[in-house]
N, C-alpha and C positions, 0 to 999 in steps of 0.2 A: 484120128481124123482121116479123112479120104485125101488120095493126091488131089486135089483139084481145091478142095479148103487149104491145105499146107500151100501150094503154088499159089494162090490168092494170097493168103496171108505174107506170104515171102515177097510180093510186092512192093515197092516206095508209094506213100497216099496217093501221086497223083495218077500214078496209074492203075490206081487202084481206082480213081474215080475215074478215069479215061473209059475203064470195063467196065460202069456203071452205067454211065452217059450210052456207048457202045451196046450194052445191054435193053435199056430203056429206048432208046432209039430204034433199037431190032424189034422189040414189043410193041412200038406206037405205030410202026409201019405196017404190021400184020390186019389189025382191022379186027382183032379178036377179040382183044378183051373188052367184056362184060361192063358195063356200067350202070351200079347198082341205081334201083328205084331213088332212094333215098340220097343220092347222090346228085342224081336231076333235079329233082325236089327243092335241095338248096340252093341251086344251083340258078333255077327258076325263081327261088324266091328271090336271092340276092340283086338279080338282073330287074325284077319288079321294083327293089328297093332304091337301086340306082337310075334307075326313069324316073320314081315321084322324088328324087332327092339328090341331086349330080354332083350337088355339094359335099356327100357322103365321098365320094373319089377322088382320085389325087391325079396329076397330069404326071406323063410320061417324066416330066423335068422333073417334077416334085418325086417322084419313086426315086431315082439317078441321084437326086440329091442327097435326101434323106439317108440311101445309102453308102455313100460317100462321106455324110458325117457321120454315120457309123464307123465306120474302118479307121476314120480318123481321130476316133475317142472322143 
């Protein structure tokens, strides 16, 4: 391995996901990346599905909740 996989790896998860988050926030502010056709695509469709059908989503509370009875088994 390269130094930079080994010092990654020698990490604790959360900072390991701290370099991720850090990483991914450094990529989202560039304005670079590419976003494939087929990506709008669904993307467009889903948003068509949710205007003929509002039912199909869930409210902000309801995501917050749902999640919360996850964690709590």
């Amino acid at each position: 391995m390269d130094y930079y996989t080994d010092a990654i790896r020698a990490l604790p998860d959360d900072e390991k996901l701290l370099l991720v988050q850090r990483i991914w926030d450094d990529l989202a502010g560039s304005g670079s990346l590419p976003v494939p056709e087929w990506a709008i695509t669904e993307a467009n469709r889903r948003k068509s599905e949710m205007i003929a059908d509002p039912r199909l989503g869930m409210t902000h509370e309801e995501v917050t909740r749902r999640i919360a009875d996850w964690r709590n088994g």
